[in-house]
DOFI-126462 format. One record per atom (N, C-alpha, C): residue number from 1; atom name; residue in one letter; x, y, z. Coordinates in steps of 0.05 Angstrom, whole numbers, plus 32768, in hexadecimal, padded with zeros to 4 digits. Each point is the difference from the previous one (the first is absolute). Layout:
+------+------+------+------+------+------+
| resi | name | resn |    X |    Y |    Z |
+------+------+------+------+------+------+
|  NUM |   CA |    a |    X |    Y |    Z |
...
+------+------+------+------+------+------+
//
This chain:
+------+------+------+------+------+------+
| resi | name | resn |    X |    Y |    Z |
+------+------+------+------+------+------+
|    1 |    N |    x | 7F71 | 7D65 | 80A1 |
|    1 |   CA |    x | 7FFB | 801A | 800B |
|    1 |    C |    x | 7FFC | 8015 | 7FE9 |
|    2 |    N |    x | 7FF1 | 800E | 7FFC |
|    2 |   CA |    x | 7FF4 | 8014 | 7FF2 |
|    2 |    C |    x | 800F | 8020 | 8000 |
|    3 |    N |    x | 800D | 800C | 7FEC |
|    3 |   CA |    x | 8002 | 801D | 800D |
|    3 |    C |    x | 7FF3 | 8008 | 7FFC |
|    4 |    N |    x | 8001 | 8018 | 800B |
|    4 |   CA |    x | 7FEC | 8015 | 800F |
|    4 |    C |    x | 8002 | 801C | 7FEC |
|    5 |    N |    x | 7FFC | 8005 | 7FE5 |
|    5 |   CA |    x | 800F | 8019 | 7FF3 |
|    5 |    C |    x | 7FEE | 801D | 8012 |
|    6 |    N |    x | 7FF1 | 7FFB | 8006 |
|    6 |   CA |    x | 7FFD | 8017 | 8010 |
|    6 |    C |    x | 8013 | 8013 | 8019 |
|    7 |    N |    x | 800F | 7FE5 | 800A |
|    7 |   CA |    x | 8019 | 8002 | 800C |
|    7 |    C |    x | 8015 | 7FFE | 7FF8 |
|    8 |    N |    x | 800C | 7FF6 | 7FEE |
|    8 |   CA |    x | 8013 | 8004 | 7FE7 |
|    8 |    C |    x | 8009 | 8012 | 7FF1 |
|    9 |    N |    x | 7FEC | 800D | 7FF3 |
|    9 |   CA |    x | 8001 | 8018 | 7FEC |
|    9 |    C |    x | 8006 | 800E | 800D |
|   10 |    N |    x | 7FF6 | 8011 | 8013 |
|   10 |   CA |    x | 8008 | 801A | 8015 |
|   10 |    C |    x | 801C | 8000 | 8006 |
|   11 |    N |    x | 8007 | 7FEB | 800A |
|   11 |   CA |    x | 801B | 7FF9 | 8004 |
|   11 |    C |    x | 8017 | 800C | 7FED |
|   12 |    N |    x | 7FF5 | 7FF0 | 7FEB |
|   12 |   CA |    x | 8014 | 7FF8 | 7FE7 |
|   12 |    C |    x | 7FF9 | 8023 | 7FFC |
|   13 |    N |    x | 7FE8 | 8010 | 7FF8 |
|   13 |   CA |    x | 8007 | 8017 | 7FFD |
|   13 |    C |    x | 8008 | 801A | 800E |
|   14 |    N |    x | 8004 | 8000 | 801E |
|   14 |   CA |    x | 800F | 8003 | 800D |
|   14 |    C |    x | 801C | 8006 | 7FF7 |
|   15 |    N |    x | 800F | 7FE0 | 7FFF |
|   15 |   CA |    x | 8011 | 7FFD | 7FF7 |
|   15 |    C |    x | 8008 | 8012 | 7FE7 |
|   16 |    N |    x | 7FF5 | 8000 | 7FF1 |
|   16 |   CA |    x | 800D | 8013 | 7FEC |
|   16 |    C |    x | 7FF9 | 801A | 7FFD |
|   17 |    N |    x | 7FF2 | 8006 | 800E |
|   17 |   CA |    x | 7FFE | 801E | 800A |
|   17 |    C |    x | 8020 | 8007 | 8010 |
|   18 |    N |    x | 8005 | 7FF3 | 8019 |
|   18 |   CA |    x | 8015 | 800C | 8006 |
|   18 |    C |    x | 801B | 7FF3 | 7FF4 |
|   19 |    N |    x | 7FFC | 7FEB | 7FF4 |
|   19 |   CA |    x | 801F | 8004 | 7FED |
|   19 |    C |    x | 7FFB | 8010 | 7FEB |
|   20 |    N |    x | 7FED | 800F | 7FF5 |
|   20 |   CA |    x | 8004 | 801B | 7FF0 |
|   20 |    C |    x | 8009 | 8015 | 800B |
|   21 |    N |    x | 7FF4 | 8001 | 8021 |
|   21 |   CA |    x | 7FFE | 8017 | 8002 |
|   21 |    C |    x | 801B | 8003 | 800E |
|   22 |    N |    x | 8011 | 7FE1 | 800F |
|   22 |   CA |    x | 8020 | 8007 | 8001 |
|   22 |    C |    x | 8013 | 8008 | 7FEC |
|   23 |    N |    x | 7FF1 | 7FFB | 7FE1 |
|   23 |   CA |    x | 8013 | 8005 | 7FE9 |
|   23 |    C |    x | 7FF6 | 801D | 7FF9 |
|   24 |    N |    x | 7FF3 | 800B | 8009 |
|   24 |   CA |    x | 7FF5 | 801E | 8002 |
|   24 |    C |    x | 8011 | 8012 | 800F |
|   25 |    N |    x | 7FFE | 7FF6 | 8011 |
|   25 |   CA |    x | 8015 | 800F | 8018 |
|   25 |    C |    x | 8019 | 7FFD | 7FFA |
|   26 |    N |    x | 800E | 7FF1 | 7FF8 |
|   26 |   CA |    x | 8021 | 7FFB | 7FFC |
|   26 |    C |    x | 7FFE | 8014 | 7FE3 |
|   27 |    N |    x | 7FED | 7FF7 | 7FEE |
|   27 |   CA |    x | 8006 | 8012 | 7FED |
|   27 |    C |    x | 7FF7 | 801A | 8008 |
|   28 |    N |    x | 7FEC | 8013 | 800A |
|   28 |   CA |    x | 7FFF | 800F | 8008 |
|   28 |    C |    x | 8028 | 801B | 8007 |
|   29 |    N |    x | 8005 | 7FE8 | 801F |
|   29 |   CA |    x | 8016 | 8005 | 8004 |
|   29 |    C |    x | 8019 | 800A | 7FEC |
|   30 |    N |    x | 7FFD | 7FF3 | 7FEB |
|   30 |   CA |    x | 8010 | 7FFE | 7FF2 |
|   30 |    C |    x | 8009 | 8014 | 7FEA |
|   31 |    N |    x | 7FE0 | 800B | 7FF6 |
|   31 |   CA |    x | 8006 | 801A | 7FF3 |
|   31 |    C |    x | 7FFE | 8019 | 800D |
|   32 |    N |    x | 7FF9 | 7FF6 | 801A |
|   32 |   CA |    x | 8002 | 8021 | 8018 |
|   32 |    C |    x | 8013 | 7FF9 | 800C |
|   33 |    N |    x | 800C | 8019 | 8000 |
|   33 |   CA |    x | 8021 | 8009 | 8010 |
|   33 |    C |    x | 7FF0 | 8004 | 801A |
|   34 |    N |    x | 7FE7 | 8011 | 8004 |
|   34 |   CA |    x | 7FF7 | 800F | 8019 |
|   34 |    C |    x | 7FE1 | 7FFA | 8002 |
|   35 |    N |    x | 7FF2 | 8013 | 8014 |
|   35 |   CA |    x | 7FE6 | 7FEB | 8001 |
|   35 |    C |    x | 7FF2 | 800D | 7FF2 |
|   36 |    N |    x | 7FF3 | 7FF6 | 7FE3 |
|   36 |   CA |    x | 7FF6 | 800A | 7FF0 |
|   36 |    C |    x | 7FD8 | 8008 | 8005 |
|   37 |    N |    x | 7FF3 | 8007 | 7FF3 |
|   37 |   CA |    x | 7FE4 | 800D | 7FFD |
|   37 |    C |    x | 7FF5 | 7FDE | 7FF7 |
|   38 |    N |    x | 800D | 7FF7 | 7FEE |
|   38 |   CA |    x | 7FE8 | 7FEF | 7FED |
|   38 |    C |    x | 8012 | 7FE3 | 8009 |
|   39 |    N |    x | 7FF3 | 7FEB | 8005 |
|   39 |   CA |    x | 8001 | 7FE4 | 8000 |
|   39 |    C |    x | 7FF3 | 7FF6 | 7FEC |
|   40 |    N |    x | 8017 | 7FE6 | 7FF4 |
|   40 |   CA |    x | 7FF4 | 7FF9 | 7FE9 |
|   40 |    C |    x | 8000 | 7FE6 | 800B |
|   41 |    N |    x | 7FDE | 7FF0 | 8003 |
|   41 |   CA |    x | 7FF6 | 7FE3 | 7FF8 |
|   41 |    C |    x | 7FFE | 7FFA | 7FE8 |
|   42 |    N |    x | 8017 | 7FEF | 8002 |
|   42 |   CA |    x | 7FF9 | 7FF6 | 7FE0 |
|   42 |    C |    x | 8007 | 8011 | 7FE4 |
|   43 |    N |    x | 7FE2 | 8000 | 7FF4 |
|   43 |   CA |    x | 8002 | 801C | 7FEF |
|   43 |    C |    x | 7FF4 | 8013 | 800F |
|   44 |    N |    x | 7FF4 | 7FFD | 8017 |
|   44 |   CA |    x | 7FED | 8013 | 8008 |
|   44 |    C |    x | 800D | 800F | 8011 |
|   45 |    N |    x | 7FFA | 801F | 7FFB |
|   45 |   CA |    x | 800E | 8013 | 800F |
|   45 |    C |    x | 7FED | 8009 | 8011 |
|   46 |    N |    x | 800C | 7FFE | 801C |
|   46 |   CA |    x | 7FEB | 800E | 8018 |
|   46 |    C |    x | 8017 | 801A | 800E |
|   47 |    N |    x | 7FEA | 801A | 800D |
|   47 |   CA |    x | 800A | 8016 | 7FFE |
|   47 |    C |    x | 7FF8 | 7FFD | 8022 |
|   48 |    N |    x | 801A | 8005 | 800A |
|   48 |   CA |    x | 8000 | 7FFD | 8022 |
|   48 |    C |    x | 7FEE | 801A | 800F |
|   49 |    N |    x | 8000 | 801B | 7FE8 |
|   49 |   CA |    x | 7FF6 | 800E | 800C |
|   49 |    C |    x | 7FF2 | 8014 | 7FE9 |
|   50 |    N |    x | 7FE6 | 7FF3 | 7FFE |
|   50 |   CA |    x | 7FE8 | 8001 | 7FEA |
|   50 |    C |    x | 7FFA | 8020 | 8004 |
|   51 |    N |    x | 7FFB | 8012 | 801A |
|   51 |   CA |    x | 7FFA | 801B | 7FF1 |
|   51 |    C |    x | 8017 | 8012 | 7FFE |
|   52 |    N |    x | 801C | 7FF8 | 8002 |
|   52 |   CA |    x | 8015 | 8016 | 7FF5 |
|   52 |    C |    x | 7FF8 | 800A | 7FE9 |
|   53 |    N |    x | 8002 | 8015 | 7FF3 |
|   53 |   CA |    x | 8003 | 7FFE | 7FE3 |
|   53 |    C |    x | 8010 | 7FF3 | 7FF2 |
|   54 |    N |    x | 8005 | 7FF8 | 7FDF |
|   54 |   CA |    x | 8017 | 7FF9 | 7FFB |
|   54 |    C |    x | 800D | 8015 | 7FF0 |
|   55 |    N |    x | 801A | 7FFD | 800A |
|   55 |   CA |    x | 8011 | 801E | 7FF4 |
|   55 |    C |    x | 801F | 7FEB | 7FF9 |
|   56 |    N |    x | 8002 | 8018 | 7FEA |
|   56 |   CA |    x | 8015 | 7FF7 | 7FF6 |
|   56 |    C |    x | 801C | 8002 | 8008 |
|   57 |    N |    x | 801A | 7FEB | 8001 |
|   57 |   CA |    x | 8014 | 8009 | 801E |
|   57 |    C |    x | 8018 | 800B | 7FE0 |
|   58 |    N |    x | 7FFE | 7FFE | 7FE2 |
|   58 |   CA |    x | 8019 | 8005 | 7FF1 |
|   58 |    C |    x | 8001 | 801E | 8001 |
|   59 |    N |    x | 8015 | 8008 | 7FF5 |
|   59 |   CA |    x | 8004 | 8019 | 7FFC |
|   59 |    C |    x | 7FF4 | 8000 | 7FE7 |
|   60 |    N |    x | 7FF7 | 8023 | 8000 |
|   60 |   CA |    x | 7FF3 | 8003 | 7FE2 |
|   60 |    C |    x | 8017 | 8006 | 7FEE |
|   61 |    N |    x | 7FFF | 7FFC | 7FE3 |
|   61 |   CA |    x | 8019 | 8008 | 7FF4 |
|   61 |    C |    x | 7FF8 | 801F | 7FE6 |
|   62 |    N |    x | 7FE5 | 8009 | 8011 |
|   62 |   CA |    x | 7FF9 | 8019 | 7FF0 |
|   62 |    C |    x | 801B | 8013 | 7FFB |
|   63 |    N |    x | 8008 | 8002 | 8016 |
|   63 |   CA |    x | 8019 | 8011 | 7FFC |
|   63 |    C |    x | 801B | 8000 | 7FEA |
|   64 |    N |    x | 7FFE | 7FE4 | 8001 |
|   64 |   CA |    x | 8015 | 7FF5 | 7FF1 |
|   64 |    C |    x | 7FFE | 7FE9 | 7FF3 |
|   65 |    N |    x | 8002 | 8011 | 7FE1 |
|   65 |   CA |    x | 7FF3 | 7FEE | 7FEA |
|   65 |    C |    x | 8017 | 7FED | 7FF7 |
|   66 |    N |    x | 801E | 8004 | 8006 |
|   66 |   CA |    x | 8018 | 7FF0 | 7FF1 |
|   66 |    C |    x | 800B | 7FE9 | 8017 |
|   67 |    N |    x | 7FFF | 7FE9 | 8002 |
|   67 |   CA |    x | 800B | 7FEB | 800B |
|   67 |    C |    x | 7FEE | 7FF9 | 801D |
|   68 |    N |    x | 7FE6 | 8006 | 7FF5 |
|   68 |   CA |    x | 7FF0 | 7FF3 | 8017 |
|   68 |    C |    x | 7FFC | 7FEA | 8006 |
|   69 |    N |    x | 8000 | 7FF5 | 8013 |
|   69 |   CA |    x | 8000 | 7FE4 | 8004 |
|   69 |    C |    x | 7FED | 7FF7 | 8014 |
|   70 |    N |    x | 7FF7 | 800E | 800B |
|   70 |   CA |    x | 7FEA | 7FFE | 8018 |
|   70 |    C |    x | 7FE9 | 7FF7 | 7FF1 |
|   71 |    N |    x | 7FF3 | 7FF1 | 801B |
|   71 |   CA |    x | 7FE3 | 7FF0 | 7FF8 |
|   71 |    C |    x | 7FF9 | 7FF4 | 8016 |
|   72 |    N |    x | 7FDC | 8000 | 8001 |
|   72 |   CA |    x | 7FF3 | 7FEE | 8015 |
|   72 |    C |    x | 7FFF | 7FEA | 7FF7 |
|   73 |    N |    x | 8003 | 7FEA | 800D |
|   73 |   CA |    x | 7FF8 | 7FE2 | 8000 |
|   73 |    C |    x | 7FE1 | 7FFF | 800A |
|   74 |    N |    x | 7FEB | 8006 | 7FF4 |
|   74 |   CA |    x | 7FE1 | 7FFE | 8007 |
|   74 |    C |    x | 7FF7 | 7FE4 | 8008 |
|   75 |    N |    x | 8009 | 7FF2 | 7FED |
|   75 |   CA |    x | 7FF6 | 7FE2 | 8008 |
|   75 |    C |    x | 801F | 7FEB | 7FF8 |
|   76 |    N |    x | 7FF1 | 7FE4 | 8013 |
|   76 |   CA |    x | 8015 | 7FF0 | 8000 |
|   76 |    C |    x | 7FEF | 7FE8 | 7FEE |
|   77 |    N |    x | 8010 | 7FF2 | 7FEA |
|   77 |   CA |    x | 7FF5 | 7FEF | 7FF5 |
|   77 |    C |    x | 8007 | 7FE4 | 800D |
|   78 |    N |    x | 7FEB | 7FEC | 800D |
|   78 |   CA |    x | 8005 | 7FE9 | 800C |
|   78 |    C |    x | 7FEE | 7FE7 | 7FEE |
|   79 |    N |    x | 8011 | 7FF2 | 7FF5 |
|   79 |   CA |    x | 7FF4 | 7FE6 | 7FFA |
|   79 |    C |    x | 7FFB | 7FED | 8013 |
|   80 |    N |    x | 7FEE | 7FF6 | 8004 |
|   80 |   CA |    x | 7FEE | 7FFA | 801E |
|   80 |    C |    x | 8007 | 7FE3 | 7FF9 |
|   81 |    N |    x | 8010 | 7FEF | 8016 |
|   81 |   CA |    x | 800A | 7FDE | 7FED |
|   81 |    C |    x | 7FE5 | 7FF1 | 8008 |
|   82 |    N |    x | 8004 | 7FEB | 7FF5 |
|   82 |   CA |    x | 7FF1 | 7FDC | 7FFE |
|   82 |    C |    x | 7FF3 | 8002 | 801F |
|   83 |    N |    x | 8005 | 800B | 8013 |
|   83 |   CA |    x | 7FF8 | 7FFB | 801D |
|   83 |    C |    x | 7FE5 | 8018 | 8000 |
|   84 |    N |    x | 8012 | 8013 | 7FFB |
|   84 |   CA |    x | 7FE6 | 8017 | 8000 |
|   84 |    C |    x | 7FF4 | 8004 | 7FF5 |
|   85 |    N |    x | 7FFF | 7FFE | 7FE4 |
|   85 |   CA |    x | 7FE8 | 7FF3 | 7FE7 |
|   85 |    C |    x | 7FF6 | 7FEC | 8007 |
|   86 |    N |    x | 8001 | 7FE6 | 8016 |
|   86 |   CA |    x | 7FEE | 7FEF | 8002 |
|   86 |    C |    x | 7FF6 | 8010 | 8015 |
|   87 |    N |    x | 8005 | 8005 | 8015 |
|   87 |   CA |    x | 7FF5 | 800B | 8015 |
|   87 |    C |    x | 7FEF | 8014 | 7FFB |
|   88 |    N |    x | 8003 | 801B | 7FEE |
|   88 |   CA |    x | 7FEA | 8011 | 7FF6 |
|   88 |    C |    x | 7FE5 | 7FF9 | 7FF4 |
|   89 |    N |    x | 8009 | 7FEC | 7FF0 |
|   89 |   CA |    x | 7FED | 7FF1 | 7FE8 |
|   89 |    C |    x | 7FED | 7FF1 | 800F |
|   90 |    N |    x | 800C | 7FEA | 8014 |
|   90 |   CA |    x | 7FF3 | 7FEF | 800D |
|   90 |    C |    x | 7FE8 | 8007 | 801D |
|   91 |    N |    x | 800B | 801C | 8001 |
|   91 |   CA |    x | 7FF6 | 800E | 801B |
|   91 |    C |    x | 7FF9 | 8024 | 7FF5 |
|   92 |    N |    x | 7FFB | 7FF8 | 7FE7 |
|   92 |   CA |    x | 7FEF | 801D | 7FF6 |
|   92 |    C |    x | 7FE9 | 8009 | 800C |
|   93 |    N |    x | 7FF2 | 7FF7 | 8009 |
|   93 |   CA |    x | 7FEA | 800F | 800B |
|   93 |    C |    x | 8009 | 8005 | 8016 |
|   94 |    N |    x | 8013 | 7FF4 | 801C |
|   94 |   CA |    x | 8010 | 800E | 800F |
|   94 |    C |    x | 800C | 8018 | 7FF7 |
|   95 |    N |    x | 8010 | 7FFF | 7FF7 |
|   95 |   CA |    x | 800C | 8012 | 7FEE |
|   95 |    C |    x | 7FEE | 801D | 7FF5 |
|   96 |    N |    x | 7FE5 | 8002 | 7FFA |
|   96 |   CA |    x | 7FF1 | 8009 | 7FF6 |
|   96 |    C |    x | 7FFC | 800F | 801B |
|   97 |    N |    x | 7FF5 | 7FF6 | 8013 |
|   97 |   CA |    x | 7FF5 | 8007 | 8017 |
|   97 |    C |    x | 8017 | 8018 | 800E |
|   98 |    N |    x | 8011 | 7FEB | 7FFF |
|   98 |   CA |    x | 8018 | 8017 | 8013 |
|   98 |    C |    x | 800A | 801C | 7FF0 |
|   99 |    N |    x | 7FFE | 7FF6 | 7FE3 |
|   99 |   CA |    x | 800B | 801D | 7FFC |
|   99 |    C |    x | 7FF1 | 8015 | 8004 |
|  100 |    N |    x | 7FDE | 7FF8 | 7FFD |
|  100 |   CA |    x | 7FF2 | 8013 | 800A |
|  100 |    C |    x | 7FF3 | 8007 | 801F |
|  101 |    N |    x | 800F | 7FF0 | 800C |
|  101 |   CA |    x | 8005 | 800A | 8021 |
|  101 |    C |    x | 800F | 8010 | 8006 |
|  102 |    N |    x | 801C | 7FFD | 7FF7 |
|  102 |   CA |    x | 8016 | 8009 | 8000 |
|  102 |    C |    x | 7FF4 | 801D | 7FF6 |
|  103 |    N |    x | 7FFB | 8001 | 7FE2 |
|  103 |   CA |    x | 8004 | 801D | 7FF4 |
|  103 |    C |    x | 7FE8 | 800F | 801D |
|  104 |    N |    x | 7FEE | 7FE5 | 800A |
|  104 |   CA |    x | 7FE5 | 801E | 8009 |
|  104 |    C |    x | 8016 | 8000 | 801F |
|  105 |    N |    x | 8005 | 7FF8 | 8008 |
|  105 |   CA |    x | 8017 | 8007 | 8018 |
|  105 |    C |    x | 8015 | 8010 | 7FFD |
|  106 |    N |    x | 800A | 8007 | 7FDD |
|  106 |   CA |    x | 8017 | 8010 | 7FFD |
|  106 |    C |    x | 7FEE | 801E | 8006 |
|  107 |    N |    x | 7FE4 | 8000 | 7FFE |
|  107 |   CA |    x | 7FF5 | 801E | 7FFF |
|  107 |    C |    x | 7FFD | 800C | 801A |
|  108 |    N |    x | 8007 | 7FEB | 8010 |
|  108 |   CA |    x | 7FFC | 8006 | 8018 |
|  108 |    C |    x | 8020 | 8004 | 8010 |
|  109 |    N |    x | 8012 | 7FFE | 7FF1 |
|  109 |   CA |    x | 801E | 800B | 800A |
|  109 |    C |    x | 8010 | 7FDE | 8003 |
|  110 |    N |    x | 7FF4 | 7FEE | 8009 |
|  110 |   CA |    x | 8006 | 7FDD | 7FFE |
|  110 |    C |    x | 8012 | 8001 | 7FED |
|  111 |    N |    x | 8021 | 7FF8 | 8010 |
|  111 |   CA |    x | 800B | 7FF3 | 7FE9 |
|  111 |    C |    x | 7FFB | 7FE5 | 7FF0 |
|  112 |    N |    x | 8002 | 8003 | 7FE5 |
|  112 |   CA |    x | 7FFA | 7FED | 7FF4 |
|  112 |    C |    x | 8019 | 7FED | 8006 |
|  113 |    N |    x | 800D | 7FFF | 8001 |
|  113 |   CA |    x | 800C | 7FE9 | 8007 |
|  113 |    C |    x | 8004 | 7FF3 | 8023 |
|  114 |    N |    x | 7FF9 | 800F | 8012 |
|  114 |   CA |    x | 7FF2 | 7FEF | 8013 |
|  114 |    C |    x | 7FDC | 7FF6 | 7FFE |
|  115 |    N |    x | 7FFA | 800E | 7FF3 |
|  115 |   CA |    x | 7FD6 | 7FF8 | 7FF6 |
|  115 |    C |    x | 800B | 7FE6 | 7FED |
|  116 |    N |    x | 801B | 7FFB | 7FF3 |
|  116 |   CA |    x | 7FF5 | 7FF0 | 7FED |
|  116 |    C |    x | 800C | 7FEB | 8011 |
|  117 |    N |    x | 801A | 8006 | 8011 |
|  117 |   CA |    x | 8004 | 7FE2 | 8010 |
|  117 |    C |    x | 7FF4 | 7FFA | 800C |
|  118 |    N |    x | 7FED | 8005 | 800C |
|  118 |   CA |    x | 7FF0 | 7FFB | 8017 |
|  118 |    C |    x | 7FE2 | 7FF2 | 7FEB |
|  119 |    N |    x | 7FFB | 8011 | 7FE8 |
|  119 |   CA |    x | 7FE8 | 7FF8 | 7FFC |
|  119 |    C |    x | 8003 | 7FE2 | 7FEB |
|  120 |    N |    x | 8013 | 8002 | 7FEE |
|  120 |   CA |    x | 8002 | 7FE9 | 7FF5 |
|  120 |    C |    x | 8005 | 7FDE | 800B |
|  121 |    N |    x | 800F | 8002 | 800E |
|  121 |   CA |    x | 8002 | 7FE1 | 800D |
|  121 |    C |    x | 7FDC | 7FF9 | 8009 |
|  122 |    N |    x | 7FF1 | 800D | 8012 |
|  122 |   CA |    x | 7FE7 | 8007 | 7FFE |
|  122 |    C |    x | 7FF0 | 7FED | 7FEF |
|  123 |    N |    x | 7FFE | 800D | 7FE6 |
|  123 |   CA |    x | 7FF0 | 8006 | 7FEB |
|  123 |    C |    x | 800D | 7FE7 | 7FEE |
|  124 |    N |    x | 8016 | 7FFB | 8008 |
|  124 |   CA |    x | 8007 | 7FE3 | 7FE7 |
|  124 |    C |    x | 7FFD | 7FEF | 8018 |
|  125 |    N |    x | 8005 | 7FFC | 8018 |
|  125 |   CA |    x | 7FF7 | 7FEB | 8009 |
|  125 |    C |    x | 7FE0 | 7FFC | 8006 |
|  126 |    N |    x | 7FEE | 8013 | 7FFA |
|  126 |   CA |    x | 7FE6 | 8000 | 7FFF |
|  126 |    C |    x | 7FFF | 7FF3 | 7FE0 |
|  127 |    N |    x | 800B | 8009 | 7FED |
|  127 |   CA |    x | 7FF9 | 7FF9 | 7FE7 |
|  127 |    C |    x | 8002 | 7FDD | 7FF8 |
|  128 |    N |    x | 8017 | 7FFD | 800A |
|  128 |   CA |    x | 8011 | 7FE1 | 8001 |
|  128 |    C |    x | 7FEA | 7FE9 | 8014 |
|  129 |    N |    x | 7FF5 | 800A | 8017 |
|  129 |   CA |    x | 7FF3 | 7FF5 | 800F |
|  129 |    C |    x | 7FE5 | 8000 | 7FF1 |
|  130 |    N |    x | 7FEF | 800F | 7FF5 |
|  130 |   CA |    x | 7FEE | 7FF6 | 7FF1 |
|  130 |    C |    x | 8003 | 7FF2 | 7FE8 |
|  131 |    N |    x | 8014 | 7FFE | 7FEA |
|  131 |   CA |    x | 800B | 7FF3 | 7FEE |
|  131 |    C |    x | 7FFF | 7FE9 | 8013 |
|  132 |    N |    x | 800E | 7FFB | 800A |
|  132 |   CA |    x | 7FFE | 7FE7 | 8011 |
|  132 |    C |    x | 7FF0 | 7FEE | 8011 |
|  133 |    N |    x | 7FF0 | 8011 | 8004 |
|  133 |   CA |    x | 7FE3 | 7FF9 | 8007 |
|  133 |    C |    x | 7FED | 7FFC | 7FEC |
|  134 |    N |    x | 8000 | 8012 | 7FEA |
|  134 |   CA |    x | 7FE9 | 7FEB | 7FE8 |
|  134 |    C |    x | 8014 | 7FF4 | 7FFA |
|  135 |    N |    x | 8018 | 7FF6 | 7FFE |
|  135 |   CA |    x | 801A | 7FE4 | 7FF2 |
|  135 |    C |    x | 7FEC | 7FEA | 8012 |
|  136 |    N |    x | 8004 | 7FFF | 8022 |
|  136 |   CA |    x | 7FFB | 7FEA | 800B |
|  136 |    C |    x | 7FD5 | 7FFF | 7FF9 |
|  137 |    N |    x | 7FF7 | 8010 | 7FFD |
|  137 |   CA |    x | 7FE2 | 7FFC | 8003 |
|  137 |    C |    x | 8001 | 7FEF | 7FE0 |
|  138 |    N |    x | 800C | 800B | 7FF3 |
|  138 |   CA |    x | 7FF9 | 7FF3 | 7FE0 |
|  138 |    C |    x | 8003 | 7FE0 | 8006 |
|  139 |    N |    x | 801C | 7FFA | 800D |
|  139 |   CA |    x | 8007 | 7FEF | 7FFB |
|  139 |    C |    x | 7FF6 | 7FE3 | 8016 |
|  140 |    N |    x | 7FEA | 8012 | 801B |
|  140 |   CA |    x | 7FF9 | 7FEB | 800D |
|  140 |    C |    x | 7FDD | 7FF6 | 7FF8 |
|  141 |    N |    x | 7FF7 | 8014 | 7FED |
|  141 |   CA |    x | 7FEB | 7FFF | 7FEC |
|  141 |    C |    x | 8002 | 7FE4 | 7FEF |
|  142 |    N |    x | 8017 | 800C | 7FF2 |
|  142 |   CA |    x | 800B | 7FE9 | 7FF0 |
|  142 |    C |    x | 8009 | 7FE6 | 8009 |
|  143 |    N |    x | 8005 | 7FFB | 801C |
|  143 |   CA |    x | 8009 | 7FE6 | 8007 |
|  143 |    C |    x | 7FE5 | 7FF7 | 8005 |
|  144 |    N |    x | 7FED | 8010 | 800E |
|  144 |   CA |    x | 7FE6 | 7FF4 | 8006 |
|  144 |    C |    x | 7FEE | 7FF6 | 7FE9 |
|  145 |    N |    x | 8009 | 800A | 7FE8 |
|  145 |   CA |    x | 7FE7 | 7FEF | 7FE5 |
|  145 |    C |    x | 800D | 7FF3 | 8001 |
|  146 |    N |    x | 8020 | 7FF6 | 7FFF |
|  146 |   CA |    x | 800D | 7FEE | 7FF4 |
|  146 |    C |    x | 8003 | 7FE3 | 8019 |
|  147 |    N |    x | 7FF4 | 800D | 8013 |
|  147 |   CA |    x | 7FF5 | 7FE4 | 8018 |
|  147 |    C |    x | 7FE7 | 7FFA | 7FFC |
|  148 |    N |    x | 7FEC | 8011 | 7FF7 |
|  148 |   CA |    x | 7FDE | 7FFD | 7FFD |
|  148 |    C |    x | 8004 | 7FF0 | 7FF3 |
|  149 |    N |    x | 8010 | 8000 | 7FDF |
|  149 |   CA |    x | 7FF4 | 7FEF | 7FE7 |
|  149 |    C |    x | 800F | 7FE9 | 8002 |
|  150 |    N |    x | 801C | 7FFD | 8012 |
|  150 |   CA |    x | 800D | 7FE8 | 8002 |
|  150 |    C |    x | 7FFD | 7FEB | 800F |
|  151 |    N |    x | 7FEB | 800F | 8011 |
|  151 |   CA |    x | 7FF4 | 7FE1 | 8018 |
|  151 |    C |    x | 7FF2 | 7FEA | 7FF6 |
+------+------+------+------+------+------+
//
């Protein structure tokens, strides 16, 4: 019996789409006390609500120049593991596609982080299914010289 990687791959990338995106969410959870503005995939930060402005929530410490301690946290630094570096790398032109769905849907008020859940499983199982489809065309090409010349 033969597999089928056209039906395979989708699967398998599926699959690691949402065990990223459960290790997204727990971590998510984890550095928000409350329900925060920005969700972080991965390294990628998506903004729930693309035309707020962004404004700053610290106090300013113009006033007081001796024992200031206040500061914004602007960005969060995420090292993206072994799962999500294959998954980005392997499904880059997915990847490519959605972020620029996403951003042209953020202009339109679309949160990015429902545009990107909705659009990525999508777009990698479209990507994975043609990977998989020239996998099986290459390889029933190839079985067919290799019956022509062996008869």
């Amino acid at each position: 019996m033969r597999l089928h990687w056209r039906l395979v791959l989708p699967v398998v990338g599926l699959m690691l789409f949402t065990s990223e995106t459960y290790h997204s969410v727990r971590f998510n959870r984890e550095i928000h006390q409350s329900p925060h503005r920005y969700f972080w995939w991965s390294s990628i930060r998506l903004d729930s609500d693309p035309l707020k402005p962004r404004t700053s929530n610290a106090p300013s410490c113009a006033a007081e120049t001796t024992n200031c301690t206040t500061w914004d946290l602007q960005q969060v630094w995420i090292d993206p593991g072994l799962l999500a570096r294959s998954l980005m790398i392997s499904a880059l032109p997915a990847f490519l596609a959605g972020a620029v769905l996403v951003s042209a849907e953020a202009h339109f008020g679309v949160s990015q982080v429902s545009g990107f859940m909705i659009s990525m499983p999508l777009l990698i199982f479209t990507w994975y299914y043609f990977i998989g489809w020239l996998v099986d065309r290459w390889w029933r090409r190839r079985s067919q010289r290799s019956q022509g010349t062996g008869a």
